[in-house]
KELO-306913 format. One record per atom (N, C-alpha, C): x, y, z; residue in one letter. Coordinates in steps of 0.1 Angstrom, whole numbers, plus 5000, padded with zeros to 4 digits. Each point is the difference from the previous one (the first is absolute). Layout:
# residues N
XYZA
...
//
This chain:
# residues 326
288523567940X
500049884992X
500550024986X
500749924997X
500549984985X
498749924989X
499450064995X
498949984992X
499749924982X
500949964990X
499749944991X
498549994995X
499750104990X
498749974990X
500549984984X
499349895000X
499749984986X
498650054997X
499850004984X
498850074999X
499650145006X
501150055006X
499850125006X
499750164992X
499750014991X
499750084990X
498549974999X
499749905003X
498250004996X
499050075013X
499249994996X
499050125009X
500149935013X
500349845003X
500049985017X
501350085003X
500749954991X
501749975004X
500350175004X
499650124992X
500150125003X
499750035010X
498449965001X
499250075010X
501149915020X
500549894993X
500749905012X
500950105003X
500850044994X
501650054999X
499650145007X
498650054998X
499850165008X
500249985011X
499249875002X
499549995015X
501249945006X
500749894999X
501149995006X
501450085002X
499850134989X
500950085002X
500150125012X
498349985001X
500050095013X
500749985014X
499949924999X
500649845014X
501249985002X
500350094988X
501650014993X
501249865005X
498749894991X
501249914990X
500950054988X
501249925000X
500349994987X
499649934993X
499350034987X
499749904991X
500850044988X
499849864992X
500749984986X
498749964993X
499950074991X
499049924988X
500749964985X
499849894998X
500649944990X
499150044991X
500350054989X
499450014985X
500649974987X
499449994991X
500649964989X
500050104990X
499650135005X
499950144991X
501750045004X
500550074990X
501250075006X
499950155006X
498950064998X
499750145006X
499449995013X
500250095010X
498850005011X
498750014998X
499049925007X
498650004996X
499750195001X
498750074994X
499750125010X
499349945011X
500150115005X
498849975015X
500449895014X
501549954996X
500449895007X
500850115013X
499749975012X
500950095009X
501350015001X
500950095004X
500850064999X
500849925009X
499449945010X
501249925010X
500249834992X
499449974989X
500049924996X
501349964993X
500849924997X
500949954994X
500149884990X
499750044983X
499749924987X
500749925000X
500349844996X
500849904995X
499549964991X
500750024987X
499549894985X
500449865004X
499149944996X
500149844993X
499149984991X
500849884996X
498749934989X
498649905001X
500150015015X
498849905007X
499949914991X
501149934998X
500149864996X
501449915008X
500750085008X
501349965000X
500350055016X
501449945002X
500350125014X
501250064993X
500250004989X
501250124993X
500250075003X
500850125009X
500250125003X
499050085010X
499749905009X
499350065007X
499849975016X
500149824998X
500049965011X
501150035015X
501150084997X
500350015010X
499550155005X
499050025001X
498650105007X
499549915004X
500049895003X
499249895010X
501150025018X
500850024997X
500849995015X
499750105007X
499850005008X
499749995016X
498550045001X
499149974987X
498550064996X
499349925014X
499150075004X
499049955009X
498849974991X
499850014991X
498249934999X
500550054980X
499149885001X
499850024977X
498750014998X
499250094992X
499250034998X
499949944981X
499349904998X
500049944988X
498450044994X
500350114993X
498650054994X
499749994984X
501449944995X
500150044987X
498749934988X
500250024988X
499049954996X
498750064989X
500149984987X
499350054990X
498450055008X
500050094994X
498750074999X
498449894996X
499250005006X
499149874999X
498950064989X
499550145000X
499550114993X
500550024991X
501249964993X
500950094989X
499450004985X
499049925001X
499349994982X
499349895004X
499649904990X
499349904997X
500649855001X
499949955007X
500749905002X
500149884989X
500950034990X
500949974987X
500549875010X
500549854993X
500649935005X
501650055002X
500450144989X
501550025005X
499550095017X
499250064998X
499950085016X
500049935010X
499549894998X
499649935013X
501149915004X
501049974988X
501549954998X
500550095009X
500150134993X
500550125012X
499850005010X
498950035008X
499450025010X
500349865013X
500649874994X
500249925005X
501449995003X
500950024985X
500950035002X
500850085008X
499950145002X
500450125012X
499449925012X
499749945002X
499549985012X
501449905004X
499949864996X
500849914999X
501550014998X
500350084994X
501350054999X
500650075010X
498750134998X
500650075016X
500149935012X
499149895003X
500349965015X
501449885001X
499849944986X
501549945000X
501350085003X
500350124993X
500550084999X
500550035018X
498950065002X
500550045014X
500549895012X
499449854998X
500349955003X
501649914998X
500250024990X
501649964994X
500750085003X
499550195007X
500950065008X
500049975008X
499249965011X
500449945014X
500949915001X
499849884991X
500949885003X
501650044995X
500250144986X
501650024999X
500550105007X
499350045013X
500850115010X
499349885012X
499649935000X
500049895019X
499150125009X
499650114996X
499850095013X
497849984995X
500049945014X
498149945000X
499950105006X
498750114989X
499150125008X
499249955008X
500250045019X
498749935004X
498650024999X
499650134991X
498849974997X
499650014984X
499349914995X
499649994983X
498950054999X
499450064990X
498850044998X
499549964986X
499549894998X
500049964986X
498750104999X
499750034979X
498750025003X
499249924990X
498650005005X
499249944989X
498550014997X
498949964996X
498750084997X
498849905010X
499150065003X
498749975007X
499549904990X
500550034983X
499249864997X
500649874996X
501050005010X
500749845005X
498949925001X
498550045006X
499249975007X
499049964984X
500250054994X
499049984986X
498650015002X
499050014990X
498850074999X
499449925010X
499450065016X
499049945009X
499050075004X
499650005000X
498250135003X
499249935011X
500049875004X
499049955013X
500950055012X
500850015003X
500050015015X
501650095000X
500050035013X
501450115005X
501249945002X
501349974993X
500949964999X
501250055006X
500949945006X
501250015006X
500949904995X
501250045007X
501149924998X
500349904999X
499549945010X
499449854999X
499249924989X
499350064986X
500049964988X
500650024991X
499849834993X
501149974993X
500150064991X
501150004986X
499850044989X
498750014988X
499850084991X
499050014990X
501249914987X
498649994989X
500849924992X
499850114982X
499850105004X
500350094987X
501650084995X
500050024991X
500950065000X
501050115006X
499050105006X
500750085009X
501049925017X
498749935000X
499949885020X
501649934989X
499849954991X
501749924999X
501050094998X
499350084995X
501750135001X
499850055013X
500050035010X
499850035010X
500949895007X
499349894999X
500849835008X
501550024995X
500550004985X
501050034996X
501050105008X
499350084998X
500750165002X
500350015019X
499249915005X
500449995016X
501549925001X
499249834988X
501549925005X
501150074997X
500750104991X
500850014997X
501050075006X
499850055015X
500849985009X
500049965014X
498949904998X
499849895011X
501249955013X
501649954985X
500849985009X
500450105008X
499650105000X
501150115012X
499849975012X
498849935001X
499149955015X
501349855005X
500349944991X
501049875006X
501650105002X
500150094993X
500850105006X
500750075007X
498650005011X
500150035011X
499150155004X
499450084988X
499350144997X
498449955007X
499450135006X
498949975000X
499550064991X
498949914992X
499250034987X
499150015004X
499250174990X
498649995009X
499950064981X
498549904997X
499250034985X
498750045002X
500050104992X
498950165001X
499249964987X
498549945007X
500050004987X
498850095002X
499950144988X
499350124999X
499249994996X
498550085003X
499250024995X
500150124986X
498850044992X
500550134994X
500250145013X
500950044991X
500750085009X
499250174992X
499250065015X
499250114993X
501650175002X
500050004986X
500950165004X
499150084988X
500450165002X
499550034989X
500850014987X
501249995003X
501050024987X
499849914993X
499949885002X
500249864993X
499349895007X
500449884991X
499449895009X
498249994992X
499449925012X
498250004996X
499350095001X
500250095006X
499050115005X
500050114988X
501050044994X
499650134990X
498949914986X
500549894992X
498749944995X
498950005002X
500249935016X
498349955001X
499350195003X
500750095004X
499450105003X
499450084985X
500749984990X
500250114987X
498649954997X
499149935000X
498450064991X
499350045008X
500050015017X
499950085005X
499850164999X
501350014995X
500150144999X
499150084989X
499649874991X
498950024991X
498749984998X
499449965016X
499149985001X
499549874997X
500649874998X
499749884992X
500349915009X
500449975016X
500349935008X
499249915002X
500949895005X
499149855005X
500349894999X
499549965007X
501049824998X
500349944988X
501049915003X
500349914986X
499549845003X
499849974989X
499649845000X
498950005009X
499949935006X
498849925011X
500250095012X
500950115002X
499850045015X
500549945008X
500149845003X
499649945015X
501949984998X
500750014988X
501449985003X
500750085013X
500649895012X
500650115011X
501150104995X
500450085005X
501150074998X
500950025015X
501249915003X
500950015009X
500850114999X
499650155008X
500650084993X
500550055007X
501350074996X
501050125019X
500350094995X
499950125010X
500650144997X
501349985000X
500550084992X
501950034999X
500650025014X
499450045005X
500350075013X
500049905009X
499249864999X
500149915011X
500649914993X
500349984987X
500849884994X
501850045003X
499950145000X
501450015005X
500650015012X
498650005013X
500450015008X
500049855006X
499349954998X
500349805000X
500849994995X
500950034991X
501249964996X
500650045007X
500150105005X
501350055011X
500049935013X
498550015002X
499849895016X
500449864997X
500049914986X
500649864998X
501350025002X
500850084994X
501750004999X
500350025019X
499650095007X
500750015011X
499249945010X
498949915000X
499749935006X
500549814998X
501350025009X
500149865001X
499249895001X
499149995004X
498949865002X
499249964990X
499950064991X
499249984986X
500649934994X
499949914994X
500349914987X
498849914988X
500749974989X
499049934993X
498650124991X
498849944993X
499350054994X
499150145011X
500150114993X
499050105009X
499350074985X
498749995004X
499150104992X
500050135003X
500750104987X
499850155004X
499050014992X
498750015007X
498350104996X
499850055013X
498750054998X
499250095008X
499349895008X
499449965009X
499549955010X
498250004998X
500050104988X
498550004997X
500149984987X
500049904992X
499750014980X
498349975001X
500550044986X
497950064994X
500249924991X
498950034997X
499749914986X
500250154987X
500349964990X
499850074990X
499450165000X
498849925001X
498750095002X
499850125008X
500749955012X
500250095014X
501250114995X
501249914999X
500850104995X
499450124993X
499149954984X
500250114994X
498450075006X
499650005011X
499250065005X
501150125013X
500349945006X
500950095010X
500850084987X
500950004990X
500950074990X
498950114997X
498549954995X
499150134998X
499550115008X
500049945013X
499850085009X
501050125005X
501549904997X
501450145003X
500050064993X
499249974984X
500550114990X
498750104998X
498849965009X
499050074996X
499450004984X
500049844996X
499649954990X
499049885003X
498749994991X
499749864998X
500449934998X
499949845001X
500149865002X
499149954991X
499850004984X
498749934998X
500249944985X
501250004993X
500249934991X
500749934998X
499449905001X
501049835000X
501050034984X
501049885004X
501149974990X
499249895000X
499849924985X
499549874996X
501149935002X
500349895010X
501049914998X
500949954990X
498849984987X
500849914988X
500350114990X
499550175005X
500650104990X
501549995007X
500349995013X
501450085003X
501049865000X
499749925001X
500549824992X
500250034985X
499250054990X
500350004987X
500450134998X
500650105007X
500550114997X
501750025007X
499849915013X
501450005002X
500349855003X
499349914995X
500349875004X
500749955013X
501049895003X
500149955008X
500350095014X
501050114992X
500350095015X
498950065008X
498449984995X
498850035008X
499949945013X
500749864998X
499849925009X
500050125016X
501450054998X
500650095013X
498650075005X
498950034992X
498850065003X
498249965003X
500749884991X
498849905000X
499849905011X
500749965002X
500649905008X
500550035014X
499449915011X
500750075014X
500349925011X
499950015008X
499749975018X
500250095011X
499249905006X
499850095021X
501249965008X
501650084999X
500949955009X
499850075012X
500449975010X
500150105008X
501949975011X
500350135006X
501449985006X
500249935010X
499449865006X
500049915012X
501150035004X
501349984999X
501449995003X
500550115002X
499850144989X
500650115009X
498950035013X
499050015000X
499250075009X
500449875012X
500349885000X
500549925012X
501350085003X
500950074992X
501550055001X
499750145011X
498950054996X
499850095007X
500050134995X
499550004983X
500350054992X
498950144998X
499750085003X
498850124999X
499750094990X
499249934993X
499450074989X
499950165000X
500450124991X
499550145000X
499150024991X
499549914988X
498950014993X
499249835002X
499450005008X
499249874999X
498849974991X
499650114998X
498749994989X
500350104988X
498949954991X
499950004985X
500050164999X
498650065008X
499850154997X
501050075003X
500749995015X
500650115006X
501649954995X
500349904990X
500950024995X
500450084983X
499150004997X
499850074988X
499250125005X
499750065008X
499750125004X
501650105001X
500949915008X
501150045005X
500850014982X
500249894993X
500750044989X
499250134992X
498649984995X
499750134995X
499450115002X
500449995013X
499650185007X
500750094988X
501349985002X
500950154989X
499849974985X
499049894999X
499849994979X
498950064997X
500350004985X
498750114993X
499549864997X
497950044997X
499449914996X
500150004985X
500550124995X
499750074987X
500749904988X
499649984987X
500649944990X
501550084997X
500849984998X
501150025000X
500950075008X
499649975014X
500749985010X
501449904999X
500650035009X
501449915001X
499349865002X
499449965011X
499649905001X
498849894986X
499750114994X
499149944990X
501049954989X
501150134998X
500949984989X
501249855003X
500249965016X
500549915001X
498949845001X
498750025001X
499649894999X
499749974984X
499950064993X
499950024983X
501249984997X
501350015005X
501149914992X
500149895005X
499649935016X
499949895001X
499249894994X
498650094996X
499249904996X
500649984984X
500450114993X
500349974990X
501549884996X
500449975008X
501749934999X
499149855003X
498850025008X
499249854996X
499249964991X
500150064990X
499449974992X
500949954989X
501050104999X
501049934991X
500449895001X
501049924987X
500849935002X
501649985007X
//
């Protein structure tokens, strides 16, 4: 298969590009860097654009079998400044225009689309277990999410089958949620934030990219699918299972209104949650390799040190620090 990633430089889009390279697609990843990413595989094939436009690029859409639309500002990147969250809306909205104004100036419809978008479409719910079938939340994130889906809606009157992912936090150890919430861990200071009872819809790298691969070449799928784990916890659980992998206690709470007045709104991503679960893949026929909380963070940090300035400590310490900033 002929493959198209946007976004493909970020920790899904890499970790996507491994896994379908084994399968040996061709892919193209569009970026807006002029150098090759590191760490990006060798069978992979770079295209610049400006993910604003189809300028010089779009004829890499012909004879493509499937678009993988992942692009899209960093949600973590600092503090959410009204210009960030300008940003953060922006990349989104542009890029899916973007790709989409390449389909319509080459006529050639990929038949499968993969928009992407976030678990909290669904916005802050805590009573009960949610699927696809609920509607939108009405916070900021749930409307940039609603946004960030429509913006390539029409490929569906097209003729493309569109299937929208919308992700839980995605657990890896390089990046993403998991090296933060692990780093006071490492120092003995672990434990829930806020109230605890926030869910966390969360998926191993390893199953978010393998549902992606099962959406693209599984014809029958279309429309909204939840990529999480089939089990989310609450808060609390999480950072009880995380103590347990690292062979650390669990016993000192974050005060809600300290990590609100320390990193302000972008807490929300931590404070704030719900219980999705994958109705629609697991009806696809979809098979979880990490279905629970423990044995999936057992599996990521078997090969990590618990130790303070460990790789994994030194990468959750620049993440937490880039939220704090402006």
């Amino acid at each position: 298969m002929k493959i198209i990633i946007t976004g493909g430089t970020g920790l899904i889009g890499r970790a996507l590009t491994d896994r379908l390279a084994r399968d040996g697609d061709e892919i193209i990843i569009l970026s807006r860097g002029s150098d090759r990413p590191a760490g990006l595989s060798d069978s992979a094939r770079v295209v610049k654009w400006d993910a604003r436009t189809d300028e010089g690029w779009s004829g890499e859409l012909a004879e493509a079998d499937a678009v993988v639309n992942l692009a899209g500002s960093n949600l973590s990147g600092g503090r959410w400044t009204e210009s960030r969250k300008q940003l953060m809306r922006q990349s989104r909205i542009d890029a899916g225009k973007a790709v989409l104004a390449g389909i319509r100036t080459t006529g050639h419809i990929p038949p499968a689309f993969i928009q992407a978008s976030g678990i909290n479409y669904y916005g802050h719910r805590e009573d009960r277990f949610i699927d696809e079938s609920e509607p939108p939340g009405d916070d900021f994130l749930a409307n940039l999410c609603v946004e960030w889906e429509g913006t390539t809606a029409p490929v569906e009157a097209l003729g493309s089958r569109r299937v929208v992912i919308r992700s839980g936090p995605v657990l890896n150890v390089d990046e993403g949620a998991l090296p933060p919430l692990a780093m006071p861990f490492h120092l003995f200071l672990g434990g829930r934030t806020g109230s605890g009872k926030q869910g966390i819809s969360w998926i191993h790298i390893n199953d978010e990219v393998e549902a992606i691969r099962f959406l693209i070449k599984d014809s029958t799928v279309t429309g909204p699918v939840n990529l999480c784990a089939p089990g989310p916890v609450t808060n609390a659980e999480f950072a009880s299972a995380l103590g347990r992998a690292m062979n650390r206690p669990s016993l000192f709470p974050v005060p809600g209104f300290a990590l609100r007045t320390a990193m302000g709104e972008v807490s929300d991503t931590i404070l704030l949650g719900q219980f999705a679960i994958p109705s629609r893949l697991a009806e696809a026929g979809y098979r979880f390799r990490f279905p629970e909380i423990e044995q999936a963070l057992r599996h990521l940090l078997q090969h990590e040190s618990g130790l303070p300035g460990s790789g994994l400590f030194r990468r959750g310490a620049s993440a937490a620090t880039r939220m704090f900033l402006p």
